[in-house]
C-alpha positions as a printed NumPy array, in Angstrom:
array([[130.329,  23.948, 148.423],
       [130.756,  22.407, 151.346],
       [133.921,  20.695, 150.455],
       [135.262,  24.358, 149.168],
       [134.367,  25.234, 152.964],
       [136.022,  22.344, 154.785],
       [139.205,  23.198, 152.891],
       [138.727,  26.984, 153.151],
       [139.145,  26.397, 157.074],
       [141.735,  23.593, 156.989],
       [144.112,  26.083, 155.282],
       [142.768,  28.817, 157.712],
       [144.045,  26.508, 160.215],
       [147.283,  25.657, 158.603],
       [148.296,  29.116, 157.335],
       [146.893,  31.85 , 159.554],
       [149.551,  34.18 , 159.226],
       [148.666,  34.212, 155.648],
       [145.361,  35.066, 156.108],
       [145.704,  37.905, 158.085],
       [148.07 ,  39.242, 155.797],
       [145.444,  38.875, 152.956],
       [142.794,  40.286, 154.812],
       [144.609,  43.433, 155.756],
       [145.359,  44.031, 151.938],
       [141.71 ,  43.709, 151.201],
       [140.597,  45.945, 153.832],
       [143.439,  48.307, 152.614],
       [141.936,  48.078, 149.399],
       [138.362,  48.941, 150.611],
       [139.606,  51.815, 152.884],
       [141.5  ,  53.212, 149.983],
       [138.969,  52.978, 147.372],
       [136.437,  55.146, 150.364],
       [139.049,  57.653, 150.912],
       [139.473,  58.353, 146.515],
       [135.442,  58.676, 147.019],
       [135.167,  61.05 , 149.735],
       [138.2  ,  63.528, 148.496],
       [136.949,  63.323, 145.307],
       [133.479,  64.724, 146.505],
       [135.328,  67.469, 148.985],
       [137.587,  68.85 , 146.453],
       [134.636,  68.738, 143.979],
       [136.794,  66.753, 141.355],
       [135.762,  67.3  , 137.603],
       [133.288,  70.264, 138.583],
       [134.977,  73.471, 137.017],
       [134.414,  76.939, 136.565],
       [135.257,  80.52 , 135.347],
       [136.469,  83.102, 137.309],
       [134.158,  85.932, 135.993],
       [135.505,  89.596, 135.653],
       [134.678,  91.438, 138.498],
       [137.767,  94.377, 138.523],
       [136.086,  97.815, 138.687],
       [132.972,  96.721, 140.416],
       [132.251,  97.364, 143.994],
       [133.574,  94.655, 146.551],
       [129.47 ,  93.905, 147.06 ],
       [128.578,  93.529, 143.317],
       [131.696,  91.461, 142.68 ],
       [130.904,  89.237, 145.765],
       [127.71 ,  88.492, 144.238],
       [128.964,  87.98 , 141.232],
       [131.629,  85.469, 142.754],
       [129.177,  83.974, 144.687],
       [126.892,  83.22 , 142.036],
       [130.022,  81.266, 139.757],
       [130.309,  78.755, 143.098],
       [133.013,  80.82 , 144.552],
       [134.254,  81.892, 147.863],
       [135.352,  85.889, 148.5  ],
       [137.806,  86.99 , 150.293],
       [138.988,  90.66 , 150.752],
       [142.479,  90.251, 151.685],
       [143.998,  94.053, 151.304],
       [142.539,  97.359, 150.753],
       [144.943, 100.254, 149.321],
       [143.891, 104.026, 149.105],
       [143.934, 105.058, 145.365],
       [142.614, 108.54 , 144.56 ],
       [141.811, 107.129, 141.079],
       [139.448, 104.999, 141.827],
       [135.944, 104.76 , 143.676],
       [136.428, 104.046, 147.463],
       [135.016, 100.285, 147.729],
       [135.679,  99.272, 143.985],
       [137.866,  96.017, 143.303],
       [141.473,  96.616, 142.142],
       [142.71 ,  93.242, 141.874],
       [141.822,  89.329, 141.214],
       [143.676,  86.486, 142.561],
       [143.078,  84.54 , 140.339],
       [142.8  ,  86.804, 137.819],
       [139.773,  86.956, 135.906],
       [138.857,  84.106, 133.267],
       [140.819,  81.275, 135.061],
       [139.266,  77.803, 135.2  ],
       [139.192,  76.478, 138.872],
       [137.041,  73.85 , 140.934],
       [133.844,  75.165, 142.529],
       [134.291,  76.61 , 145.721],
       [137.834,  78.033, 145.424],
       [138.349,  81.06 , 147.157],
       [139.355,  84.451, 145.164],
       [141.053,  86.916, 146.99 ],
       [140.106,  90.513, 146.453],
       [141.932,  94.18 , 146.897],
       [139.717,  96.721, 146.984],
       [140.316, 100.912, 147.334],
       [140.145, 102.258, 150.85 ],
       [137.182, 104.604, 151.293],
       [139.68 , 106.98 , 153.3  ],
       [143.591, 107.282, 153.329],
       [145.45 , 105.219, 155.566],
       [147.055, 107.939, 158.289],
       [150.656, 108.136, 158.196],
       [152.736, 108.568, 161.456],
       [155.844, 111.2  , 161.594],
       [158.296, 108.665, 163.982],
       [161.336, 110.5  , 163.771],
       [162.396, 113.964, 164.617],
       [162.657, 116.073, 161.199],
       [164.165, 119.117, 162.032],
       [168.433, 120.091, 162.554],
       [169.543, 117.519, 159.924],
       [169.952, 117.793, 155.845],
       [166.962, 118.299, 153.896],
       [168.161, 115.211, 151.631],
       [167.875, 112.642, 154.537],
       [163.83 , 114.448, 155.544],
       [163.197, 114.343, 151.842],
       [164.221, 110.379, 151.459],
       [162.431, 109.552, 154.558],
       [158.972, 110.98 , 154.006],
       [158.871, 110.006, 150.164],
       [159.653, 105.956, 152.03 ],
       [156.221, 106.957, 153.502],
       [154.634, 107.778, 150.359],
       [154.267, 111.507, 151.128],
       [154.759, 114.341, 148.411],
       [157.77 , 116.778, 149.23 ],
       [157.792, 120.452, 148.716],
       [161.506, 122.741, 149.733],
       [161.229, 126.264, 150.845],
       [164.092, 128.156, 151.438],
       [164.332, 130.187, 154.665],
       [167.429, 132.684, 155.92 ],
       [169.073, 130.902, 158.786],
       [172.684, 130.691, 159.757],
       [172.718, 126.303, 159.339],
       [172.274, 126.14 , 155.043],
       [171.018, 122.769, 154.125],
       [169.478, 122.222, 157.577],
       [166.167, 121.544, 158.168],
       [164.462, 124.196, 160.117],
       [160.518, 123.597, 160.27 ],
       [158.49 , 120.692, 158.894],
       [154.928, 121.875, 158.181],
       [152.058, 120.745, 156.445],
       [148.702, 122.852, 155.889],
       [150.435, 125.453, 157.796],
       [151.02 , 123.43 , 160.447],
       [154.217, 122.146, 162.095],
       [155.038, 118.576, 162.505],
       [156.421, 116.98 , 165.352],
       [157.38 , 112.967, 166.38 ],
       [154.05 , 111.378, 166.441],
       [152.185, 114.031, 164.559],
       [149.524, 111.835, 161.498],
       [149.264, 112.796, 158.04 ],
       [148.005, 111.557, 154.773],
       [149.144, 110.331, 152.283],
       [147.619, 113.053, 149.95 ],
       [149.166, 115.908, 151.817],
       [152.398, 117.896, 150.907],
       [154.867, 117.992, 153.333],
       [157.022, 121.649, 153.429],
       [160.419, 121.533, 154.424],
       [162.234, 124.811, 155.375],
       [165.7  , 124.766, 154.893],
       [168.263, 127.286, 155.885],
       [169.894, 128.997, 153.739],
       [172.524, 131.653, 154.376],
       [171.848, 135.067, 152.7  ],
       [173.435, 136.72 , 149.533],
       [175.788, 139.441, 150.626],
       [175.553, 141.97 , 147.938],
       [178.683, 142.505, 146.485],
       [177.883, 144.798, 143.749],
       [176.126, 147.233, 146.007],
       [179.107, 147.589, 148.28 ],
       [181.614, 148.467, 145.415],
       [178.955, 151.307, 144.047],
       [179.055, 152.415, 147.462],
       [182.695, 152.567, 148.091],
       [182.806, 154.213, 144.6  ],
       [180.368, 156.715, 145.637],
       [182.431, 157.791, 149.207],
       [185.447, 157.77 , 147.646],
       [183.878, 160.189, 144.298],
       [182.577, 162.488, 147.735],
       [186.115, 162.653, 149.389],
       [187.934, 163.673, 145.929],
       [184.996, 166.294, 145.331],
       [185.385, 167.987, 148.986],
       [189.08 , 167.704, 149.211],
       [189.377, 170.305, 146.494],
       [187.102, 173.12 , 147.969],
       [186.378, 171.606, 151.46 ],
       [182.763, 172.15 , 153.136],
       [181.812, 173.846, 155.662],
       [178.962, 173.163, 157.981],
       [177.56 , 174.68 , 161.518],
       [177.984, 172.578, 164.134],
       [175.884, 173.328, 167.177],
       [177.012, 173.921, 170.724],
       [175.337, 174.431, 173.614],
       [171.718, 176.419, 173.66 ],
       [172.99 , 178.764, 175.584],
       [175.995, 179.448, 173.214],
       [175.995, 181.38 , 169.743],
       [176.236, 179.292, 167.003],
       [179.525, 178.394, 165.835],
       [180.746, 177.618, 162.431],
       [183.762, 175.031, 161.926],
       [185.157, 173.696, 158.48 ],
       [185.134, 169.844, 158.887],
       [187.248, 167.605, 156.613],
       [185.947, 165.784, 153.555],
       [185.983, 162.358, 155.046],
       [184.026, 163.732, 157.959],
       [181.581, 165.522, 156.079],
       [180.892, 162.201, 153.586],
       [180.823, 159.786, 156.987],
       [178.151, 162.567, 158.628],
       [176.437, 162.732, 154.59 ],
       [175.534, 159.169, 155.069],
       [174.65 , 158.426, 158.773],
       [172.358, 161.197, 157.851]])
């Protein structure tokens, strides 16, 4: 032993470059080895589980559940879904049943308990009821046209929802119905002006054979005079009347 010692620090002695290079590698080695041990205990290597089923359930009954398999919650989004109870989980990331290590966190989307408000930030009104239309179903919104007599057609006139006009900056929600009122020029009744020419002209043909003869008043203080007026006269006077 003691010879193994003598020649252990002879070659020390001799080579001590050497040795310093071998004792780095072993501490290398041991340093290594430590740091496999202590990540292997921090990401919880070779302990497993199941990501239970938790969709449906509300966000505090699913983070029990969660909690319970060794896992971490977190609610990362919350959308507003009329067909579904305010609170209740929509979505699993990961998704239900999927084998991960113990304390992995699971990301959860639950339903809004009220409708996120939706801001009007552009002016509505004096441009085509297509462009309105596009932009409010962008926002989600549900679009109802309504036809108004105005000299623009196509034009936006009024933007109203329960009644109510909308201006820039005016909220909504997303389960109201927007109204747009858009111009629209009005018929001119073509029919109705040919049955009436047809009707002046069928009085003018019927007076011009007999002519017609009406009073025409003068002055109160005058007797009353009687002149014979023509038949276009008398069917002009027939229907200012």
């Amino acid at each position: 032993m003691d010879k193994f010692m003598t020649r252990l620090k002879t070659s020390w002695k001799k080579h001590p470059i050497l040795w310093n290079l071998f004792m780095i590698f072993i501490a290398f080695l041991i340093v290594g080895y430590l740091a496999l041990c202590f990540f292997d205990i921090w990401t919880h290597h070779g302990s497993t589980t199941r990501v239970p089923e938790v969709k449906g359930m509300d966000c505090v009954s699913a983070t029990r559940v969660l909690k319970d398999a060794d896992l971490q919650v977190v609610i990362v989004d919350s959308i507003y879904n009329k067909n579904y109870a305010p609170g209740s989980v929509v979505d699993v990331n990961p998704q239900s049943g999927a084998v991960v290590k113990k304390g992995r966190e699971v990301y959860l989307t639950i339903v809004a308990f009220s409708p996120e408000p939706i801001i009007i930030d552009r002016l509505l009104t004096d441009i085509s009821w297509k462009q309105a239309e596009a932009y409010l179903k962008s926002k989600g919104l549900r679009v109802e046209k309504e036809m108004v007599t105005s000299q623009y057609p196509d034009l936006v006139v009024d933007v109203k929802c329960k009644g109510r006009s909308l201006a820039v900056g005016s909220q909504v929600t997303v389960n109201d119905v927007i109204v747009l009122e858009v111009g629209q020029v009005p018929e001119v009744d073509y029919e109705a002006i040919d049955d009436l020419d047809l009707m002046i002209e069928a009085a003018i043909a019927a007076d011009s054979i007999g002519g017609y003869s009406t009073p025409v008043e003068n002055d109160p203080q005058d007797e009353e005079a009687e002149t014979t007026l023509s038949p276009e006269q008398h069917v002009r006077n027939t229907f200012a009347k």
